[in-house]
N, C-alpha and C positions, 0 to 999 in steps of 0.2 A: 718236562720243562717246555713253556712253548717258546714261539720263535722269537717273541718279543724280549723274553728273557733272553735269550741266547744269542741277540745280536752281538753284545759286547764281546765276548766268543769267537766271532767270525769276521769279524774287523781286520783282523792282522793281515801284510800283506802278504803277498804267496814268498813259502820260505825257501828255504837253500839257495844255493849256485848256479842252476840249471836253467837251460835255454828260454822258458818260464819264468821263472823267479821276476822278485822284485828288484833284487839285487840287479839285475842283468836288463830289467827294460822298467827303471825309471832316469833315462834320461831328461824327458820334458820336464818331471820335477827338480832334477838338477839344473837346466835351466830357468829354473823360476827362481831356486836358491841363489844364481848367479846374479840373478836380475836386482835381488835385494842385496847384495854386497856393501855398494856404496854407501847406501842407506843406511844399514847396521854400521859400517864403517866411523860414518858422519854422527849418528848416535852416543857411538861410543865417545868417539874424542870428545864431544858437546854437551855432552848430558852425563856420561858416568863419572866420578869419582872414586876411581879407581885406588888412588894413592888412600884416601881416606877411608874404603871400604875394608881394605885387607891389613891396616896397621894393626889390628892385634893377632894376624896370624902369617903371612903374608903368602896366604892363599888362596886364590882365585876359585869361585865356585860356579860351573855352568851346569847347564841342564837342558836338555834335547828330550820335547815332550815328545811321542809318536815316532822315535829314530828308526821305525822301523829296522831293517836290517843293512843300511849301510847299501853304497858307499857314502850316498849323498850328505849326513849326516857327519861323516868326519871331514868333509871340506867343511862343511857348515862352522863348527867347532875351530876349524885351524884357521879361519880367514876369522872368526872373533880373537880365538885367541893373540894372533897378529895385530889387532884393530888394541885392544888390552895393552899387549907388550908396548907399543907405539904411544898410549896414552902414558903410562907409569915413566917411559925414557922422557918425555917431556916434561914430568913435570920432577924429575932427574931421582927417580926411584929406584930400588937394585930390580933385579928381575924375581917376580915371583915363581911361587908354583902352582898347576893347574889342578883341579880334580873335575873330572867331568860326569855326573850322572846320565847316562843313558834310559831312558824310561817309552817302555811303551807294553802295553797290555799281555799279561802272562802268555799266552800262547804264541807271543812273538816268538819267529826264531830268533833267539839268543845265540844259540851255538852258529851261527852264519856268522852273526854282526861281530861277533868278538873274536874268530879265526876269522877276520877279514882286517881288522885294528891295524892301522899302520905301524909296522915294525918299528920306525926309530920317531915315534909320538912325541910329543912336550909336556905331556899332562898323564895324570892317573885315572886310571877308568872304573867305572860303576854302576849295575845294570840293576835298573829299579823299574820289579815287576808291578802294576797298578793301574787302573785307568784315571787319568790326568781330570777326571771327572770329581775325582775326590782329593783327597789328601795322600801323594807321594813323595813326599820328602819333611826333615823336621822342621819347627817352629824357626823361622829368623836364616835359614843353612845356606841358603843362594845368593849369589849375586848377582845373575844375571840367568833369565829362562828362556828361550827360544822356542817355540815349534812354528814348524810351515808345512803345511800341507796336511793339516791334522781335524781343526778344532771343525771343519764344516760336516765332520762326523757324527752325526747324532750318536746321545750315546744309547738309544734305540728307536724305532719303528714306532711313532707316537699311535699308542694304544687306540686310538678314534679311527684311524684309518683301516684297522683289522676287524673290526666291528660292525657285524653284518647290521646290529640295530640303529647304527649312527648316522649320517648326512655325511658325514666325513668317511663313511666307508669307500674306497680307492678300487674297486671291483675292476680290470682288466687294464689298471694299468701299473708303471712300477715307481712312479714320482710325483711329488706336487705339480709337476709340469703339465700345461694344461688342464690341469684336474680343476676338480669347481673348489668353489673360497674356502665350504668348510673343510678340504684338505688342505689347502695353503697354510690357512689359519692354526690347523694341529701340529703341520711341520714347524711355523714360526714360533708356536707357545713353547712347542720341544725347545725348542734350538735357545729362548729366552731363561728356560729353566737351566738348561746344562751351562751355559755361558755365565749364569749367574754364580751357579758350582763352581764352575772354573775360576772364576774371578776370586770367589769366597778363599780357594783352596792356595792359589798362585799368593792372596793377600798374607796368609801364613807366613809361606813359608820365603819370600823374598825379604831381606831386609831393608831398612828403609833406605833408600837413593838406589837401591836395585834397580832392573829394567826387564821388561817382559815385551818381550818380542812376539808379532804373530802374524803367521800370511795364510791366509786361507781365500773360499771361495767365494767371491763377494760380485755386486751388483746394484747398478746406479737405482737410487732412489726411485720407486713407482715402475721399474721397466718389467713386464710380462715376463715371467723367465721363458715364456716360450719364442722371445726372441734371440734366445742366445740358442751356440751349436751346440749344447749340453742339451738340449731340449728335444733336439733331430733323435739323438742319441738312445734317450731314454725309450723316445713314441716308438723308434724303430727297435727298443729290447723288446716292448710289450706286443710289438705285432709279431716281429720272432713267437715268442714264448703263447701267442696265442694260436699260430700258426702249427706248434708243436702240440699243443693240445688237441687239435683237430684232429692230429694224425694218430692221437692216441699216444705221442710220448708222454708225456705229464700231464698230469690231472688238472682239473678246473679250479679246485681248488688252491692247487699249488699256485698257478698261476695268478688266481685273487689275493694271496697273500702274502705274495713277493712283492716288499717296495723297496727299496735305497735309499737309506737312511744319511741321506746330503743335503744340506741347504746352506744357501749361498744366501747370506745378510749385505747390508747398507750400510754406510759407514754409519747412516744416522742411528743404525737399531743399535750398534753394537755404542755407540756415543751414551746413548740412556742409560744404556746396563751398567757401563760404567761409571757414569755418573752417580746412578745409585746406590752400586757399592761400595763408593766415597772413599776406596785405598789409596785408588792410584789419580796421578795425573795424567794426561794427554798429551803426549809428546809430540806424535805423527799419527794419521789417519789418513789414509787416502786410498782410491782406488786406485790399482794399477792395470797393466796391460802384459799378459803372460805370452803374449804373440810377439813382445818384441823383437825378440832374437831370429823374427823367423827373413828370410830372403824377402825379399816383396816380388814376390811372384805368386799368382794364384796356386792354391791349394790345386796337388793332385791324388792320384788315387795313391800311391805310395804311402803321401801326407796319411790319411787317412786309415790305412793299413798299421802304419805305424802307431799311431793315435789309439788304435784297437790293442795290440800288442800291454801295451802301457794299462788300458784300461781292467783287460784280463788278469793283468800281474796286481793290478792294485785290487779289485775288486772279485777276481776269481773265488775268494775263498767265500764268500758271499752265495755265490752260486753254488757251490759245491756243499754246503751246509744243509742249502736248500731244495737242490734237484738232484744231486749224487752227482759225485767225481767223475760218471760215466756219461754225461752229457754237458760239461763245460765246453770241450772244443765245437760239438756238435751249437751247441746256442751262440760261441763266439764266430765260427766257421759264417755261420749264416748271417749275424749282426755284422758281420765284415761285409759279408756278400750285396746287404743291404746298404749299407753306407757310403761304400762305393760309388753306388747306383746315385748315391745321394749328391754326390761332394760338390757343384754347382749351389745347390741349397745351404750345402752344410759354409760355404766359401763365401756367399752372400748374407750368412747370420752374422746376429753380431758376437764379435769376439774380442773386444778392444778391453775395454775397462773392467773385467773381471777377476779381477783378485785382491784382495782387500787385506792390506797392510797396514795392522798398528802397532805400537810402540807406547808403553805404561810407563811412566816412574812411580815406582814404589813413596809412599808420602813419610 
């Protein structure tokens, strides 16, 4: 099986409870789910019909695309489900009850997120193996879907960039960043094809006046991604990882055909896809700012340090697919060491408006 195939495989965040895990250092993306609160909040009371969706069962149906392993994932859930309850009281409904599908790609740990379930919950849980690329759940079953932090996942390494015969071949580095157009161009056509599935799959299975929630990693119209600090990040893996080649840890090859399978869209790219898939309406669309929680004090090495920690849990398994389990700390040790060095640079990119927030109604 090659690696393209098996990105979908190695997606999952790093499992268990342990000092590693995802569980234990995705704080900044709980952060970002905080940041969308009001938002979701505002949505709900404004846009759902809630009273009218659930009168023939009086059941609530949520779905948390990518929940990886929790915790973030059951605040998510309990500040909608609150946002729900709150809607149904006003418009003097009894209380219903919840069912939550949990979904993210088989090799998620499962056994983490579901011995982690808050003891005394409000809803019924359910864990649906699949990738959100296709069809996971039945025809009309939801009422409402959420993922954040999910969809800027390709759902693999666009084939052109692994391909020594192509112009879009990516040789010694690990991202569309900086890379010349015909890599851009292979990541954007990915990211327009899967977005398109996604859309196709979410039209299924939400019912009509449902609502599809999604925050992922986005980016102002026309801006270089090499201006943002996700850019520092990347050029500083591929010097690591070519520096490690030198020395004879890993091969050249490995190094040529390791990329990160992330792109960060426009509100405008992601406005067309939907348009043309003609299910949903357009609620909200906007880019946001995933820095806002932070002090206003310049970034220091700590910032950064941290920043690492988060990256390794989210993306370890990645490495570990690709280089063996016995040189992830060795590659992040170093990419730490490096960024450090950076953080003047990294505090001066831009970091404001990157994270892109919409909101579907189901038609």
């Amino acid at each position: 099986m090659g690696k393209v195939e098996i990105v979908l495989n190695s997606l999952p965040m790093s499992g268990g409870d342990g000092p590693n895990s995802y569980s234990k250092n995705s704080h900044l993306q709980r952060r970002t789910t905080s940041l969308l609160k009001e938002t979701i909040d505002k949505l709900i009371l404004e846009k759902l019909n809630a009273k009218t969706l659930i009168s023939d069962s009086n059941t609530f149906h949520i779905a948390d695309l990518g929940c990886a392993t929790g915790p973030n994932t059951f605040f998510l859930v309990d500040d909608i489900i609150k946002s729900v309850e709150t809607s149904l009281r006003k418009s003097n409904s009894s209380k219903p009850e919840f069912l939550v599908f949990f979904n993210d790609l088989p090799h998620n740990d499962f056994n983490t997120l579901f011995t982690s379930l808050p003891q005394h919950r409000s809803y019924f849980a359910v864990g649906v193996p699949g990738s959100f690329y296709d069809r996971v759940l039945p025809q009309s079953s939801v009422h409402m879907v959420v993922t954040v932090g999910a969809t800027h996942w390709l759902s693999s390494v666009p084939k052109e960039v692994l391909d020594k015969t192509s112009k879009a071949w990516n040789k010694g580095k690990v991202h569309y960043s900086n890379a010349a157009e015909e890599v851009v161009k292979a990541y954007r056509d990915q990211f327009g094809r899967d977005m398109e599935k996604f859309l196709e799959a979410r039209a299924k299975e939400i019912v009509s006046g449902g609502l599809l929630v999604v925050g992922m990693c986005g980016i102002p119209k026309g801006m270089p991604f090499s201006n943002l600090a996700d850019s520092i990040m990347y050029k500083s893996m591929a010097d690591v990882l070519t520096q490690m080649q030198s020395q004879g840890l890993i091969s050249e090859e490995h190094v040529d055909t390791f990329n990160i399978p992330i792109y960060s869209a426009s509100p405008e790219e992601v406005t067309v896809l939907v348009e043309r898939n003609g299910c949903f309406t357009v609620e909200s669309m906007e880019l946001m700012d995933p820095t806002a929680w932070r002090l206003k004090r310049p970034m220091n090495v700590e910032d950064v340090r941290h920043w690492m920690v988060c990256i390794k849990a989210t993306m370890g398994s990645l490495f570990i697919n690709h280089f063996g389990e016995h040189l992830l700390d060795v590659v992040f040790d170093r990419l730490t060491a490096k960024l450090v060095g950076l953080t003047e640079k990294i505090e001066s990119s831009y970091r404001e408006k990157v994270m892109l927030f919409f909101a579907l109604q189901r038609k």
